[in-house]
N, C-alpha and C positions, 0 to 999 in steps of 0.2 A: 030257300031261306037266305038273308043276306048279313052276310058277317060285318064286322066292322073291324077294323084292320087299324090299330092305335100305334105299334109298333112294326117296320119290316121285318123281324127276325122272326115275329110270331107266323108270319107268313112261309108256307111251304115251296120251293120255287122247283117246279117241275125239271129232270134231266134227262127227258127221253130223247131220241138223238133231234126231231123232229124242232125241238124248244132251244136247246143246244144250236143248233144248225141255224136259224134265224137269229138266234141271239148274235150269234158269232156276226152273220153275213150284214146284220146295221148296223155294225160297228166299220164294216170294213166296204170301203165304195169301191174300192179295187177288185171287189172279186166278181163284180159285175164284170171286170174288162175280161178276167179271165171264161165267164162264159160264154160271153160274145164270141171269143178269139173260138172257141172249140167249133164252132158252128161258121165262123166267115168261111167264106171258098177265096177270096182276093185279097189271102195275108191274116197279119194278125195286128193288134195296134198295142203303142206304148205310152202310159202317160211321157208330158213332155219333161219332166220334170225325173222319172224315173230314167228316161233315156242321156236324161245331163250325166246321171250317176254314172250309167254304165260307162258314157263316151272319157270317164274321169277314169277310169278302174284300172290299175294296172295289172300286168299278168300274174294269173293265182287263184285261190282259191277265194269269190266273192260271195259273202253270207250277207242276204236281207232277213233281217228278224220281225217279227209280227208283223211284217206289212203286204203279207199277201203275196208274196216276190213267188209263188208258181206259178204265176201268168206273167211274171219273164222269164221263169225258168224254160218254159216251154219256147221260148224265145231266144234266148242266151242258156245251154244246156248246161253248163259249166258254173252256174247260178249253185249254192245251195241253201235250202229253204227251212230255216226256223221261227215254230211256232207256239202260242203258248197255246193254244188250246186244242185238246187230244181231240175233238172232232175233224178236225181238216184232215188229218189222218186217214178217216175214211172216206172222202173223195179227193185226194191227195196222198197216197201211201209213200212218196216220195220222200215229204216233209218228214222233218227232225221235230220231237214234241218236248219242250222245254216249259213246264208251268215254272216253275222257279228259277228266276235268274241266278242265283247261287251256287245253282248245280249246273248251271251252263257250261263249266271246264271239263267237269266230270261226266257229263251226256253225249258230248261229242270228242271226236279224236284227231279229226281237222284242225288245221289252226288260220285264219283269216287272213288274205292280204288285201281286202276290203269288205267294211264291215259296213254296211246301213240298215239305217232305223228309220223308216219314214212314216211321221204322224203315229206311232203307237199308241190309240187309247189305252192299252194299258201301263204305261208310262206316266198319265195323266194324274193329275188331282193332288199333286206333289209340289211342294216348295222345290228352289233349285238345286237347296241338298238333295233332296229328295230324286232330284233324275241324275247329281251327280254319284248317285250310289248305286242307282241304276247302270248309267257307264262303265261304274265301277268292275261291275262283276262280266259287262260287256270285254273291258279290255283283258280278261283272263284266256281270252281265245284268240289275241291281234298277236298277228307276228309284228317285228320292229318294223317300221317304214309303213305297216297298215296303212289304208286311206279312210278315214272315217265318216260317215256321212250322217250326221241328224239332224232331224225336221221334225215342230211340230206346232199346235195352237195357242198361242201364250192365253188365252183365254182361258182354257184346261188347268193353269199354272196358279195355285197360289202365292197372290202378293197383294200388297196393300197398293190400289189402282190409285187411290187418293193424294198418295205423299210420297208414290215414287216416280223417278224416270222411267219408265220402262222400256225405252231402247238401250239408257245404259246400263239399266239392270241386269238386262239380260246379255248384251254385249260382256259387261266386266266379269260376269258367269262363267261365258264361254271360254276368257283368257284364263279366268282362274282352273280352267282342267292341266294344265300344267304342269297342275301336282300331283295328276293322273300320268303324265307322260304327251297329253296330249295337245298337238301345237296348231293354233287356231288358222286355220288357210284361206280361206274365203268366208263371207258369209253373206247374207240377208234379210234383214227388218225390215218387214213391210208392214207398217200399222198406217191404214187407213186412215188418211186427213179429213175429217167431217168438218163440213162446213153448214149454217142455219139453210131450209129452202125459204121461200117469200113467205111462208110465214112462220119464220123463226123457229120451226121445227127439224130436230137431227134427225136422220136415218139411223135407224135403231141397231140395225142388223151388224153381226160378227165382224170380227173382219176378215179379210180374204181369204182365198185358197184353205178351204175347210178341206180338200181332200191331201193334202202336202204336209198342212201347215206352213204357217204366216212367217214363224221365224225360222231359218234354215243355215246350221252351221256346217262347216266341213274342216277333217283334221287329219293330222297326220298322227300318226304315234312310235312316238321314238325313233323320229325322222325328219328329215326335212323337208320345210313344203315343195309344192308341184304346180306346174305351169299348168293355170286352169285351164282347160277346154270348151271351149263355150260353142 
């Protein structure tokens, strides 16, 4: 028989680990690298973008949060791995399980001297209050001098695409963490320049670096910036 489904809430959405476990894995492109690496015999590989982070990170305790960072931890040991979702737990017992950022002070007992975020879907679908409240509860675990690293899709982001800048939108965003402690070091706008083809037709598609994200800042907290590493 076939239902008709007018609302999502009315819908039951299954949590066996199996439904869980997929959910999780298309959210995150990353955790492909981590199954590859288990199985190479000639090494293991890193995104290139994940290995700018590490070659940034100074001595101490480095926390990647939702972005899959056990396939560098297996890499860099000295990595540790916080997640929001209590499935990675079970093929991952390593990982730290944080559903709510709020309790992130309280769930661990480490405290960071580099902290990244790379591309977190669930960071997503939020104005830029909205991730800087996210931050917010992030810098509860930065020690002073922390290195901070976030990246993600401005696409995910709401804003009004029509009647804003959106390089300086997000640029004067990132200077505004400030009032977080947080002091803007480097960063990255990359918004794809479209141009018409011969027949005055755009390319429709996102823009770049869907596995990163397109816009990528880096910070320091309660410190001074640092000679990038490139």
């Amino acid at each position: 028989m076939t239902q008709l489904i007018e609302d999502f809430g009315q819908y039951t959405l299954r949590d066996d680990w199996r439904t869980q476990y997929f959910r999780y894995r298309a959210g995150r492109l990353k955790h492909q690298y981590w199954l590859d690496n288990r199985t190479r015999q000639d090494g293991a590989v890193i995104d290139s973008y994940d290995h700018a982070i590490i070659q940034n990170c100074q001595p101490g305790t480095t926390v990647f949060f939702g972005s899959a960072g056990y396939y560098i931890r297996d890499i860099f040991p000295e990595v540790e791995v916080i997640e929001m979702h209590p499935v990675v737990k079970t093929f991952y017992p390593d990982a730290h399980i944080c559903q709510n950022r709020q309790q992130l002070s309280e769930l661990v007992t480490f405290r960071a001297d580099n902290f990244a975020v790379v591309n977190n879907r669930a960071d997503h679908w939020v104005t830029v209050d909205g991730i800087t409240e996210h931050i917010r509860c992030y810098t509860k675990i930065m020690q002073p001098g922390c290195r901070f690293f976030y990246s993600f899709r401005d696409t995910q982001i709401h804003v009004n695409r029509l009647k804003v800048d959106l390089e300086q939108h997000f640029i004067t965003w990132a200077k505004s963490l400030e009032q977080l402690g947080l002091t803007l070091t480097w960063y990255s706008v990359d918004f794809e320049k479209k141009t018409p083809d011969e027949n005055g037709c755009y390319n429709m598609m996102e823009n770049p670096d869907t596995t990163n994200g397109n816009l990528k800042f880096w910070f320091v907290y309660q410190g001074t910036p640092w000679e990038i590493i490139k």
